[in-house]
mmCIF file of the N, C-alpha and C atoms, coordinates in Angstrom:
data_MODEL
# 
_entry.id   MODEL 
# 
loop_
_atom_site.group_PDB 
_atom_site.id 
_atom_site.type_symbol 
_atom_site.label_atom_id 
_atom_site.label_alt_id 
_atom_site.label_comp_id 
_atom_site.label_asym_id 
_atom_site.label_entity_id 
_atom_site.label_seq_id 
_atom_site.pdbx_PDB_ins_code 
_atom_site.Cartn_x 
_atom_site.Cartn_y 
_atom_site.Cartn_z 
_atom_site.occupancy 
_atom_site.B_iso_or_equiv 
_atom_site.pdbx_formal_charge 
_atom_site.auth_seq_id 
_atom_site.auth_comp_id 
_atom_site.auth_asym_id 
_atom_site.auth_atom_id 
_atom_site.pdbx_PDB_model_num 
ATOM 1   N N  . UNK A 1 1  ? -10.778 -0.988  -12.558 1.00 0.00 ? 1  UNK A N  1 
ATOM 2   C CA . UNK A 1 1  ? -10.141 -1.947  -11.682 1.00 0.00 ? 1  UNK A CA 1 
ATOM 3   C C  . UNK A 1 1  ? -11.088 -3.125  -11.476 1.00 0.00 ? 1  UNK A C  1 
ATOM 4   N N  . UNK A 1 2  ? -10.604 -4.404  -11.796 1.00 0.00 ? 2  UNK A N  1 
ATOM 5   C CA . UNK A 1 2  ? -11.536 -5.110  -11.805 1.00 0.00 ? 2  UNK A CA 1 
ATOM 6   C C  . UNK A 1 2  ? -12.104 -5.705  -10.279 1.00 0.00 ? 2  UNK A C  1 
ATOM 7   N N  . UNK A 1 3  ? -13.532 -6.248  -9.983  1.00 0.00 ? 3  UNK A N  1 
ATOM 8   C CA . UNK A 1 3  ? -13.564 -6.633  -8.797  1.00 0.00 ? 3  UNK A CA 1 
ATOM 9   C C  . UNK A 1 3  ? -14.125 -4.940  -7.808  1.00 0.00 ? 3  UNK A C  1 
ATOM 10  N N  . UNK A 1 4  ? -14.122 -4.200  -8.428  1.00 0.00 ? 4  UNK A N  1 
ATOM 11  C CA . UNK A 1 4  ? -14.701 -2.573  -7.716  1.00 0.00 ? 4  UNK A CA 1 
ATOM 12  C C  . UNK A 1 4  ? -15.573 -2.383  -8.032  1.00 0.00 ? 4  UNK A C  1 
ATOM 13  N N  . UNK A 1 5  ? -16.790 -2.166  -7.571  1.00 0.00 ? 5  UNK A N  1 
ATOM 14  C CA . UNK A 1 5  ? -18.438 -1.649  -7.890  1.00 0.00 ? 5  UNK A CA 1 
ATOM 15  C C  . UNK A 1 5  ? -17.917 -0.181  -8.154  1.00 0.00 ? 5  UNK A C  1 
ATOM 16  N N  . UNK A 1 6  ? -19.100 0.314   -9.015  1.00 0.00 ? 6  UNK A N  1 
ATOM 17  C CA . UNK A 1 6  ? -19.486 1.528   -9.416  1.00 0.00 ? 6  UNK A CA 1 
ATOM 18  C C  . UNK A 1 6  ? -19.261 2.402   -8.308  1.00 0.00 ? 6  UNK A C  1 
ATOM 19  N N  . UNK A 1 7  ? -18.698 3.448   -8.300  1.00 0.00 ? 7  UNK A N  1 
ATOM 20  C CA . UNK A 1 7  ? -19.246 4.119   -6.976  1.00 0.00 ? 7  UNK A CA 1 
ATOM 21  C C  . UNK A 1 7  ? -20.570 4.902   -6.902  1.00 0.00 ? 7  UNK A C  1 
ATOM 22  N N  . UNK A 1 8  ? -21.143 5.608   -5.716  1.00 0.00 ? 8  UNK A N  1 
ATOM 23  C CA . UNK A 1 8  ? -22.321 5.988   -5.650  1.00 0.00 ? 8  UNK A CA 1 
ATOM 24  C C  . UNK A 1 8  ? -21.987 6.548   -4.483  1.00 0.00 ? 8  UNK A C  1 
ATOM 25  N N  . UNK A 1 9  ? -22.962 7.921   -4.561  1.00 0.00 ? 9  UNK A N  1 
ATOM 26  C CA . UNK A 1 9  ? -22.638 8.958   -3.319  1.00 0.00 ? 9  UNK A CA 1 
ATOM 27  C C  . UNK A 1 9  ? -23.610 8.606   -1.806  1.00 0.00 ? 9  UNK A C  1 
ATOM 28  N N  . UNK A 1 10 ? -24.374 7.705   -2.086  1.00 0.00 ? 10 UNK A N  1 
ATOM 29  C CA . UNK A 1 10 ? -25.229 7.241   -0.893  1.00 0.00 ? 10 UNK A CA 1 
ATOM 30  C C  . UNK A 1 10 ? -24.756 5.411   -1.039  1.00 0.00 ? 10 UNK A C  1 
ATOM 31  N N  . UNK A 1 11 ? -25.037 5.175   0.456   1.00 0.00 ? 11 UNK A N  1 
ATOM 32  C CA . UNK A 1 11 ? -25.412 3.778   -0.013  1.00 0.00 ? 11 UNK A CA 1 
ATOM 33  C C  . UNK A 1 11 ? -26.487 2.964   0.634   1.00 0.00 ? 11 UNK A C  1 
ATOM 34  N N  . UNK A 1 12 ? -26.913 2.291   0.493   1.00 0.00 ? 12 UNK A N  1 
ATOM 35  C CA . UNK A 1 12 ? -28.540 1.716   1.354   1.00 0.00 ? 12 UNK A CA 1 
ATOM 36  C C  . UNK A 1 12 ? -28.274 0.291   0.880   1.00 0.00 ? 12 UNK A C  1 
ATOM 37  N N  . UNK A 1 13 ? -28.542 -0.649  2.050   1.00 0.00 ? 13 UNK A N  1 
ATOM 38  C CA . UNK A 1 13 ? -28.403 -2.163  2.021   1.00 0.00 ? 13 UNK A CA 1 
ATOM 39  C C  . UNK A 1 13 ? -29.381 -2.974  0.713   1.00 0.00 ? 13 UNK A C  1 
ATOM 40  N N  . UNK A 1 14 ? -29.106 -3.408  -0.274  1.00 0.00 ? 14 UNK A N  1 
ATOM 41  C CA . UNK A 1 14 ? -30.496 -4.328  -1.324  1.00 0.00 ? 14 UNK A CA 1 
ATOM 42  C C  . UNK A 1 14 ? -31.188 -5.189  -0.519  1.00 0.00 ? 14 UNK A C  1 
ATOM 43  N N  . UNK A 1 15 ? -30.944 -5.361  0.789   1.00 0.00 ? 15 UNK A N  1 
ATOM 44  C CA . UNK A 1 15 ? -31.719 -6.755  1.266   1.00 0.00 ? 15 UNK A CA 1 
ATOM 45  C C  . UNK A 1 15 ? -32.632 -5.723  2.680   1.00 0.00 ? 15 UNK A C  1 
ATOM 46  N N  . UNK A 1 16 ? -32.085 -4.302  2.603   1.00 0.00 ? 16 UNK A N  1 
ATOM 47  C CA . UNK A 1 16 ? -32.985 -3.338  3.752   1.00 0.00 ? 16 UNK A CA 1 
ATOM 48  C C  . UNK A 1 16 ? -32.457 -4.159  5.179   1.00 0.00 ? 16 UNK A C  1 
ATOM 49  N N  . UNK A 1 17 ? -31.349 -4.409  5.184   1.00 0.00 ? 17 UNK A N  1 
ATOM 50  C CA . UNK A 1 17 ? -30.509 -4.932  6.419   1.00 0.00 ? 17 UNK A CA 1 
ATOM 51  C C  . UNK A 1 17 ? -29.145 -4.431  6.326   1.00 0.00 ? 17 UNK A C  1 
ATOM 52  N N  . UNK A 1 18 ? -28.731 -3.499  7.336   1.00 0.00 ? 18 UNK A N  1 
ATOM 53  C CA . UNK A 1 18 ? -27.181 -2.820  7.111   1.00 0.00 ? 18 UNK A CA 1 
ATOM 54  C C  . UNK A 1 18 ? -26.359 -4.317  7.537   1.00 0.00 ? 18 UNK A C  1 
ATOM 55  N N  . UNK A 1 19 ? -25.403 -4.267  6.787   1.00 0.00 ? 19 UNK A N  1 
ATOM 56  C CA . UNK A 1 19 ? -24.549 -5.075  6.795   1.00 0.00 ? 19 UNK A CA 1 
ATOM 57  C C  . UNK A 1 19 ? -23.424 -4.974  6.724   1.00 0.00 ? 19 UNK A C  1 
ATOM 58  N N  . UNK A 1 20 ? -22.917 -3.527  7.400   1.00 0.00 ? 20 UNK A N  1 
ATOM 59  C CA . UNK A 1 20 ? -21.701 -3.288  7.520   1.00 0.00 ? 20 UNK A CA 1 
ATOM 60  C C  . UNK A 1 20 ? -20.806 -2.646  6.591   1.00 0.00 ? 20 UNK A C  1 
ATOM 61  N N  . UNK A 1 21 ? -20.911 -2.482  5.554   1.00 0.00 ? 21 UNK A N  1 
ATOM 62  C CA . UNK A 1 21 ? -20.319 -1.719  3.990   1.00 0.00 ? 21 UNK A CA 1 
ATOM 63  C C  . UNK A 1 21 ? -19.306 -2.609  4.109   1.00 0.00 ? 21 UNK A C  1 
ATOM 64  N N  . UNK A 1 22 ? -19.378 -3.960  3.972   1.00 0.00 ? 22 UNK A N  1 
ATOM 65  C CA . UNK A 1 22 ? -18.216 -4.329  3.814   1.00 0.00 ? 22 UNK A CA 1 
ATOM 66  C C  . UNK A 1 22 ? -17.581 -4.617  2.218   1.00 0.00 ? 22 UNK A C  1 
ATOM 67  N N  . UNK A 1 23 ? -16.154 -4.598  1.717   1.00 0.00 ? 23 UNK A N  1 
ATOM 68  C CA . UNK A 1 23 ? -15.544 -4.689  0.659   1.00 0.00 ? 23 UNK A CA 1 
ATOM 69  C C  . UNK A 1 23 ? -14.909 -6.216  0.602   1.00 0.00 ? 23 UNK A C  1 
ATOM 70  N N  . UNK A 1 24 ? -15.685 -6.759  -0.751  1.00 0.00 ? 24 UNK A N  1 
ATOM 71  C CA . UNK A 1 24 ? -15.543 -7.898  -1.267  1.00 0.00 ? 24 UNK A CA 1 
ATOM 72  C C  . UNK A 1 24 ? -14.315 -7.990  -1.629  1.00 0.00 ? 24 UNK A C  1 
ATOM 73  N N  . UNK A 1 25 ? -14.013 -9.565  -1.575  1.00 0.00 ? 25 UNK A N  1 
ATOM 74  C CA . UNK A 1 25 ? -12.407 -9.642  -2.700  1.00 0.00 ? 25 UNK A CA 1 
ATOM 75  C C  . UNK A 1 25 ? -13.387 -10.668 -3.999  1.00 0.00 ? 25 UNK A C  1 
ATOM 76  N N  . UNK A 1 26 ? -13.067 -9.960  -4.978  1.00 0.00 ? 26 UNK A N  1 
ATOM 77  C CA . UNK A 1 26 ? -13.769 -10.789 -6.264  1.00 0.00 ? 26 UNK A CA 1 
ATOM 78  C C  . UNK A 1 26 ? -13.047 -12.160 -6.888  1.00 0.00 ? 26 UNK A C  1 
ATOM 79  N N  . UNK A 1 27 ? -14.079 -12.964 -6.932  1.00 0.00 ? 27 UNK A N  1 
ATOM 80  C CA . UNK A 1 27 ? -13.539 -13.738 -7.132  1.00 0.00 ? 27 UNK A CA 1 
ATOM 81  C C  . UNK A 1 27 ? -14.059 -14.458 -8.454  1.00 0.00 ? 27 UNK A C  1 
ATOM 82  N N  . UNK A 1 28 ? -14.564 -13.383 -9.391  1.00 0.00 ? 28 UNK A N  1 
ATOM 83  C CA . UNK A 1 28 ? -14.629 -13.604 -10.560 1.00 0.00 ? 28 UNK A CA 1 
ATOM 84  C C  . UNK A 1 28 ? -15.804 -13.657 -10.900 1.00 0.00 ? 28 UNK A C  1 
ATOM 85  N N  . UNK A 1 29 ? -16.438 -14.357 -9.752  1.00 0.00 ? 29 UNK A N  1 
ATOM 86  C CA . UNK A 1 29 ? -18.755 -14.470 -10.233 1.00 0.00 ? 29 UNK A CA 1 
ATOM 87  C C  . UNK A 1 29 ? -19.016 -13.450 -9.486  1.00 0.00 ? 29 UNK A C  1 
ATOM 88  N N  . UNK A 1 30 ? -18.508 -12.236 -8.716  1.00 0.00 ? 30 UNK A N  1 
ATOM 89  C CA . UNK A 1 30 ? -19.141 -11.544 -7.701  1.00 0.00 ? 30 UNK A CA 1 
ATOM 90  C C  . UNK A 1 30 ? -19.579 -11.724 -6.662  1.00 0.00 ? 30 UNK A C  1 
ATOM 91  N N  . UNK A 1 31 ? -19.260 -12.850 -6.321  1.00 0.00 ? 31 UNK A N  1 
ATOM 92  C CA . UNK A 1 31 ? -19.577 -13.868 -4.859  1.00 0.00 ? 31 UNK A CA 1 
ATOM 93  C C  . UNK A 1 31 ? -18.038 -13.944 -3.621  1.00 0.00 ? 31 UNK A C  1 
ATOM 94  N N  . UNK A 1 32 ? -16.997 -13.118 -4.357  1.00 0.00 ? 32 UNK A N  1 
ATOM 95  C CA . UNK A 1 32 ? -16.304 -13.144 -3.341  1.00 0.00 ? 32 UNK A CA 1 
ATOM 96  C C  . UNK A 1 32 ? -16.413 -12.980 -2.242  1.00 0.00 ? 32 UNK A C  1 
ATOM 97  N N  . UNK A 1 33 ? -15.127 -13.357 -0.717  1.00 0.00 ? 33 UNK A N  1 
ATOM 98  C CA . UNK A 1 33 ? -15.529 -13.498 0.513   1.00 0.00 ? 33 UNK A CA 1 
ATOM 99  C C  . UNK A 1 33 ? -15.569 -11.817 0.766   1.00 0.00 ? 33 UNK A C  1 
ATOM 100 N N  . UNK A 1 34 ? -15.973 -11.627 2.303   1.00 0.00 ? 34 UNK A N  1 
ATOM 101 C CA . UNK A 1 34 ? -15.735 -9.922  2.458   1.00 0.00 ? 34 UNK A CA 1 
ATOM 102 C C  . UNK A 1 34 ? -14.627 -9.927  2.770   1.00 0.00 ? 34 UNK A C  1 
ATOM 103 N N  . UNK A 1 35 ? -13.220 -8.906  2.968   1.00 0.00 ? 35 UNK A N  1 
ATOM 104 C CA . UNK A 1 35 ? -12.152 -8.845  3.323   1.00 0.00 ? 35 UNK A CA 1 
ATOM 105 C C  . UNK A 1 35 ? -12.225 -8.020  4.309   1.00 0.00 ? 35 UNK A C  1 
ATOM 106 N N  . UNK A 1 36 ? -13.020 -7.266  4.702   1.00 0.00 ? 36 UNK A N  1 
ATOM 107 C CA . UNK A 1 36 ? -13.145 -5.713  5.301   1.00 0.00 ? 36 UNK A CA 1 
ATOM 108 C C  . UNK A 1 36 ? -14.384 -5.773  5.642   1.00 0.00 ? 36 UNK A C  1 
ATOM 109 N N  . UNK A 1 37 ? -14.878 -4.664  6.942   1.00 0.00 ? 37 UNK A N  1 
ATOM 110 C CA . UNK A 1 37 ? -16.240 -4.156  6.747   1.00 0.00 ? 37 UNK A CA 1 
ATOM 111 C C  . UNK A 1 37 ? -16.217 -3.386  7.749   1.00 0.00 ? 37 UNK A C  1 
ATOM 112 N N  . UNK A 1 38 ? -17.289 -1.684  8.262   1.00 0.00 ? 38 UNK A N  1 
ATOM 113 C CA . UNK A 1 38 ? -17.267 -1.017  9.191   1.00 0.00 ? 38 UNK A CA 1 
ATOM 114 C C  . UNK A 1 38 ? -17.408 -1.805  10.766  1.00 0.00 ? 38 UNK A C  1 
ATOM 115 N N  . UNK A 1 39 ? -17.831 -3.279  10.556  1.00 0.00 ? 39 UNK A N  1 
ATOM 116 C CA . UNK A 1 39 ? -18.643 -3.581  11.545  1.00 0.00 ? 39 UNK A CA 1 
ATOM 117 C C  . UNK A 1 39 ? -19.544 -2.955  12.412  1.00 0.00 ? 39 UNK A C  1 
ATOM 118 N N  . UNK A 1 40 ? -20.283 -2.284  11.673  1.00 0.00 ? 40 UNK A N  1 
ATOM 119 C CA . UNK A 1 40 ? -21.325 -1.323  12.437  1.00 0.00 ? 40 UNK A CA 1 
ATOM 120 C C  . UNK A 1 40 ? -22.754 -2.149  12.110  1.00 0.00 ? 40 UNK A C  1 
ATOM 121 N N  . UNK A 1 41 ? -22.721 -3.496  11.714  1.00 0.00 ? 41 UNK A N  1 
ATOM 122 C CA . UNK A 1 41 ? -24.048 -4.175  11.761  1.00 0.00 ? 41 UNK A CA 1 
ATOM 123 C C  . UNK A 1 41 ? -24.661 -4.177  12.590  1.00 0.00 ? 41 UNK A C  1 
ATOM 124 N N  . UNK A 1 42 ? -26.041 -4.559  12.523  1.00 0.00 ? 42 UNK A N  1 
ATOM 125 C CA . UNK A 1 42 ? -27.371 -3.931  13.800  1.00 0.00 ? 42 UNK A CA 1 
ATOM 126 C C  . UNK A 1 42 ? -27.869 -2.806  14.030  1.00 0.00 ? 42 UNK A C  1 
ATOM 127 N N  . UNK A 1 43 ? -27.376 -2.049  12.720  1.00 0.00 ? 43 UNK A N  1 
ATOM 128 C CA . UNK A 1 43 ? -28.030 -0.907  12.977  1.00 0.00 ? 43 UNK A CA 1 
ATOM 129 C C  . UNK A 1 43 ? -29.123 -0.798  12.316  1.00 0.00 ? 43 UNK A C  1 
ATOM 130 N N  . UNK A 1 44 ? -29.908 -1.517  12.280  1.00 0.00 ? 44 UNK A N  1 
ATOM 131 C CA . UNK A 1 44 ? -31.753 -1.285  11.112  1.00 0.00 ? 44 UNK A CA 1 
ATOM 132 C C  . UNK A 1 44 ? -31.573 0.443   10.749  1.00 0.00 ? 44 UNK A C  1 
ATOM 133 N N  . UNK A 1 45 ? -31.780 0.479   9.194   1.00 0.00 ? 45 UNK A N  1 
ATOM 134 C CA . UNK A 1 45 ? -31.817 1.792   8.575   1.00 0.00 ? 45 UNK A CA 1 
ATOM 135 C C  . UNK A 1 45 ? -29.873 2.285   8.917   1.00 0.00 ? 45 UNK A C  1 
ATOM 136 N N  . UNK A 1 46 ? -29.443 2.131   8.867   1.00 0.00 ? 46 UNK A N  1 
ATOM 137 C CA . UNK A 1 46 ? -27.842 2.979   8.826   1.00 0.00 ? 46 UNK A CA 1 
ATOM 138 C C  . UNK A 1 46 ? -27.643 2.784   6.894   1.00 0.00 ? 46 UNK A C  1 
ATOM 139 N N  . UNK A 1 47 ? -27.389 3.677   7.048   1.00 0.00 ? 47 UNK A N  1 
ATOM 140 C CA . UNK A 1 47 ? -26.850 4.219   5.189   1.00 0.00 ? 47 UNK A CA 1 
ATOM 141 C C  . UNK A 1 47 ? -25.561 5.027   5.381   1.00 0.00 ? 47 UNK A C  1 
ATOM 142 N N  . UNK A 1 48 ? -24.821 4.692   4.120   1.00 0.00 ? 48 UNK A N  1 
ATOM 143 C CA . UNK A 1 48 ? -23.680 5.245   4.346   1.00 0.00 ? 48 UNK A CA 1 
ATOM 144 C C  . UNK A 1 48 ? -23.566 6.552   3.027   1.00 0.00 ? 48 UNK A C  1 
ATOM 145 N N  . UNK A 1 49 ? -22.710 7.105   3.581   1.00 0.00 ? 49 UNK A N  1 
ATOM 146 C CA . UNK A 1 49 ? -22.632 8.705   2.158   1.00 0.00 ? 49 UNK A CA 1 
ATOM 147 C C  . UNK A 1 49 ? -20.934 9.184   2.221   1.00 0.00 ? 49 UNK A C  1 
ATOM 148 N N  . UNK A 1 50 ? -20.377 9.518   1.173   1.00 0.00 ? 50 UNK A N  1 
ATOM 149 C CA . UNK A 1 50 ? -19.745 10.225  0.646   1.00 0.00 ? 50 UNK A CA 1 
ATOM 150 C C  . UNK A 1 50 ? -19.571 11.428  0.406   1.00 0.00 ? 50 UNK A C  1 
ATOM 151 N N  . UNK A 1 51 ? -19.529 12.151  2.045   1.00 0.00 ? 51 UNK A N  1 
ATOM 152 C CA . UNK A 1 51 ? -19.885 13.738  1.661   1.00 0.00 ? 51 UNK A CA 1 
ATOM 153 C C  . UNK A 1 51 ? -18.409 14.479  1.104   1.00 0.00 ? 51 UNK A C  1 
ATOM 154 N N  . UNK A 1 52 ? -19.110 16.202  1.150   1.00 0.00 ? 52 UNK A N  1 
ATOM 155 C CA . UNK A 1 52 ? -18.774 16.333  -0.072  1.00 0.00 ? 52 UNK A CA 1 
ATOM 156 C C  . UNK A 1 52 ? -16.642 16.700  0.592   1.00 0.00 ? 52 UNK A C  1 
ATOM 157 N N  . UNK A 1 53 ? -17.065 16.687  1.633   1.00 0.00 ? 53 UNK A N  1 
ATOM 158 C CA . UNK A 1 53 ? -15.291 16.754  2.148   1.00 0.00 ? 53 UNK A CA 1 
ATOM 159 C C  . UNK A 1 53 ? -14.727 15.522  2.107   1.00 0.00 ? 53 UNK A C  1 
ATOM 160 N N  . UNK A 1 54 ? -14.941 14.497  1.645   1.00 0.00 ? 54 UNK A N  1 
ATOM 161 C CA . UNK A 1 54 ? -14.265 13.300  1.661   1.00 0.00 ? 54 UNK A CA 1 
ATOM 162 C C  . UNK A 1 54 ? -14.222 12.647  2.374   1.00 0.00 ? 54 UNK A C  1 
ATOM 163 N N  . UNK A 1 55 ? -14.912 12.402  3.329   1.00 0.00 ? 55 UNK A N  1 
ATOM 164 C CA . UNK A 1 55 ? -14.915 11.704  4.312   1.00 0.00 ? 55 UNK A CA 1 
ATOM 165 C C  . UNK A 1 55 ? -15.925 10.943  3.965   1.00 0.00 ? 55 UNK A C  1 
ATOM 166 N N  . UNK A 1 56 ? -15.923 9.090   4.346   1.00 0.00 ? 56 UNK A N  1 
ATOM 167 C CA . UNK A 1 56 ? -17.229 8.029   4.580   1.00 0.00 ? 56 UNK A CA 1 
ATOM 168 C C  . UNK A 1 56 ? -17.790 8.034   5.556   1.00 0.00 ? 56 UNK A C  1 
ATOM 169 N N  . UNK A 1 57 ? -19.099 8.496   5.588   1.00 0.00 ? 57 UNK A N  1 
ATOM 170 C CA . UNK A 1 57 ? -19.498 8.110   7.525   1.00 0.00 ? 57 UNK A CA 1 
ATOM 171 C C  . UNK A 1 57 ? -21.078 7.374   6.767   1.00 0.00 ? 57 UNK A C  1 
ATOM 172 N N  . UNK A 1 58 ? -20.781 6.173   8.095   1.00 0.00 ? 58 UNK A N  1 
ATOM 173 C CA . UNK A 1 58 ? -22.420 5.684   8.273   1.00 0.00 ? 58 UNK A CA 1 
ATOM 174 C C  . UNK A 1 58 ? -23.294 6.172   9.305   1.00 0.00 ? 58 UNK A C  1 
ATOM 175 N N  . UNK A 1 59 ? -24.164 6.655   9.241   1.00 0.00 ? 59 UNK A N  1 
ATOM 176 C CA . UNK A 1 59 ? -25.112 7.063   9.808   1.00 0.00 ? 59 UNK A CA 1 
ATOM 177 C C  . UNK A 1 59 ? -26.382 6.299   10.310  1.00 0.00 ? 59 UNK A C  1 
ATOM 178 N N  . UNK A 1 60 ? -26.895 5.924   11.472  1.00 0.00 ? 60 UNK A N  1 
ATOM 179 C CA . UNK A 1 60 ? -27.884 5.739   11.628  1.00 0.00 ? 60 UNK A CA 1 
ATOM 180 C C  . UNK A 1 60 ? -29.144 5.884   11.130  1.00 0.00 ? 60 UNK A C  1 
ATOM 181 N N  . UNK A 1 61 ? -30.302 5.192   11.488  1.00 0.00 ? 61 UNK A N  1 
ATOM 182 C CA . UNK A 1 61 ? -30.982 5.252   10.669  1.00 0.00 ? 61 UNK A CA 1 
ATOM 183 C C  . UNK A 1 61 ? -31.787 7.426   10.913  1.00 0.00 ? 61 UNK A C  1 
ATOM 184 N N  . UNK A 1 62 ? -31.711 7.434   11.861  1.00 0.00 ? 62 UNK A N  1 
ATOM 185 C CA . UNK A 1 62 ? -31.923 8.895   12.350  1.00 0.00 ? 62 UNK A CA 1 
ATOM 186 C C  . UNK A 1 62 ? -31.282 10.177  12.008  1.00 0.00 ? 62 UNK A C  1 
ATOM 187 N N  . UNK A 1 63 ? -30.173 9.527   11.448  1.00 0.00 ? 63 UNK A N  1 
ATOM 188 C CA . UNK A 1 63 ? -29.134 10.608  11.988  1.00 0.00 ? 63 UNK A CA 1 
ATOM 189 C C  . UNK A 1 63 ? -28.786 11.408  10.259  1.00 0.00 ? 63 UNK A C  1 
ATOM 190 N N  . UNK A 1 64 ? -27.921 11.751  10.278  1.00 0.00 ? 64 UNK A N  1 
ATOM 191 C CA . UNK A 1 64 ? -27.243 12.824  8.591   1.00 0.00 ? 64 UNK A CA 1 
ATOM 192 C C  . UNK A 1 64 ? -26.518 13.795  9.212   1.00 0.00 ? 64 UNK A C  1 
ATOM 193 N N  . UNK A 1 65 ? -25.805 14.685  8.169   1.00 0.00 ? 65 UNK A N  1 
ATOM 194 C CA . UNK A 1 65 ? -25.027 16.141  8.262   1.00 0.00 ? 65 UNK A CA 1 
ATOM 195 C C  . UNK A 1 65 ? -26.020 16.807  8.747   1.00 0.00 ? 65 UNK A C  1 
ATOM 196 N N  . UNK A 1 66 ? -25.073 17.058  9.603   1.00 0.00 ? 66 UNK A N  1 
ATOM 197 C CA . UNK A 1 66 ? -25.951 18.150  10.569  1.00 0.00 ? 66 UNK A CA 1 
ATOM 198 C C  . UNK A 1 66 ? -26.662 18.035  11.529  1.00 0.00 ? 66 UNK A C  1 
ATOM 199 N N  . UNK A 1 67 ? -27.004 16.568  11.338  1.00 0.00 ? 67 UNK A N  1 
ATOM 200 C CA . UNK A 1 67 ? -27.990 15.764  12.944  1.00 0.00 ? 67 UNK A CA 1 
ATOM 201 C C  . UNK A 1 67 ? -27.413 15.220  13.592  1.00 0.00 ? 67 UNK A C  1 
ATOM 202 N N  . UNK A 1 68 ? -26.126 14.626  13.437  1.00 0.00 ? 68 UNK A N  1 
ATOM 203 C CA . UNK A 1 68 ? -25.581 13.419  13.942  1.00 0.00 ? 68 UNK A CA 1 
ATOM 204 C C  . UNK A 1 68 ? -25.523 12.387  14.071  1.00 0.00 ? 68 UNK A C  1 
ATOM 205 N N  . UNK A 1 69 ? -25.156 11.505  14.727  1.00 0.00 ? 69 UNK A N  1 
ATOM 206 C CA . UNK A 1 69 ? -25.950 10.230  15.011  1.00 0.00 ? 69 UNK A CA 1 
ATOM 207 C C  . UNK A 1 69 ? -24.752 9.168   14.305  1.00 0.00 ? 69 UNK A C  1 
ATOM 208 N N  . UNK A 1 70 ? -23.432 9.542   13.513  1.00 0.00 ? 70 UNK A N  1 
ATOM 209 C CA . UNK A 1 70 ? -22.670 8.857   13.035  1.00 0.00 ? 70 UNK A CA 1 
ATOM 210 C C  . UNK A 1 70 ? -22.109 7.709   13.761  1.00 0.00 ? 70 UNK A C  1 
ATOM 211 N N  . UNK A 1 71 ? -22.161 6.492   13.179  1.00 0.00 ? 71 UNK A N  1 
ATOM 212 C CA . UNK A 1 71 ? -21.741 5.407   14.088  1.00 0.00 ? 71 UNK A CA 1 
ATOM 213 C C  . UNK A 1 71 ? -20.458 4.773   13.329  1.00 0.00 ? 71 UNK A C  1 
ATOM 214 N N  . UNK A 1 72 ? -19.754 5.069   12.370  1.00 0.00 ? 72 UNK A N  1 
ATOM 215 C CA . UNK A 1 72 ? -18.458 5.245   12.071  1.00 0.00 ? 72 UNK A CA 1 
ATOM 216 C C  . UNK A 1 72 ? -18.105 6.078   10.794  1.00 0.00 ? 72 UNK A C  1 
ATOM 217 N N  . UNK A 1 73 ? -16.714 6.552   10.839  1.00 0.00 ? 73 UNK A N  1 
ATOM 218 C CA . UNK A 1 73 ? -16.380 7.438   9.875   1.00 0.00 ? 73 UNK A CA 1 
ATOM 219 C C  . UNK A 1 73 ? -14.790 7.106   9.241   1.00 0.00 ? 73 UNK A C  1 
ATOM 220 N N  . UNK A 1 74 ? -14.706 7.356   8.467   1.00 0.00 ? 74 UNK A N  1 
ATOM 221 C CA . UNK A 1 74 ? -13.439 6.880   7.749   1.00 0.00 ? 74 UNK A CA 1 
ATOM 222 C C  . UNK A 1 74 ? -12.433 7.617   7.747   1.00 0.00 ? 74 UNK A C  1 
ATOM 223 N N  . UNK A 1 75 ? -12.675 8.861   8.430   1.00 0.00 ? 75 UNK A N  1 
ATOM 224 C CA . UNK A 1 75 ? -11.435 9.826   9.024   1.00 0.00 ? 75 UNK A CA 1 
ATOM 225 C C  . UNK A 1 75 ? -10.775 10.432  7.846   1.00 0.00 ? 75 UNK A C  1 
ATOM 226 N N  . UNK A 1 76 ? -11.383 10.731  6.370   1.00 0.00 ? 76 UNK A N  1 
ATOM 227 C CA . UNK A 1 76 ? -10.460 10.719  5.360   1.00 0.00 ? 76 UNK A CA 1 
ATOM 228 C C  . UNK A 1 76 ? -11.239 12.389  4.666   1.00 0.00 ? 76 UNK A C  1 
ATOM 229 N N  . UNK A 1 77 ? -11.189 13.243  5.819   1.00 0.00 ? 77 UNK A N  1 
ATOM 230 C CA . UNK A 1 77 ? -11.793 14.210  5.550   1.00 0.00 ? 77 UNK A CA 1 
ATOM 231 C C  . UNK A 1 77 ? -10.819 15.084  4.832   1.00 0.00 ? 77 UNK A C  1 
ATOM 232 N N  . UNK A 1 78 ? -11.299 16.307  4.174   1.00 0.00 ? 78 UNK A N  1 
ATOM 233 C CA . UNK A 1 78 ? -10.016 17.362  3.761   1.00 0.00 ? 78 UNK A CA 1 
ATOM 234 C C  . UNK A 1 78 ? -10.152 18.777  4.530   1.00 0.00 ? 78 UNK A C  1 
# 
């Protein structure tokens, strides 16, 4: 599908600033605007994962399965 990054089971900001996981609309150079995003920016260290029930949650910089600390989740568990 064109305009969709690779997927990946973790995710961590390239610039080491969470910025929300937000989803681009492509606009052909990869510079498209964002259309979407968790708005969970400000969280220094939040990474997001793909566990293994299907669900997206971002996590703090503290937090993971099993610790807590989730500061949004995508509700798309099985």
């Amino acid at each position: 599908m064109p305009g969709i990054g690779k997927p990946s089971a973790n995710c961590a900001p390239r610039s080491g600033v969470w910025q929300g996981l937000p989803i681009h609309k492509s606009g052909g150079d990869g510079k498209g605007a964002a259309i979407w995003d968790t708005k969970t920016y400000g969280n220094p260290g939040a990474y997001a994962v793909m566990q293994e029930d299907g669900n997206v949650v971002v996590y703090g910089k503290d937090g993971g399965q099993g610790k807590g600390g989730a500061i949004w989740h995508s509700d798309t568990w099985r």
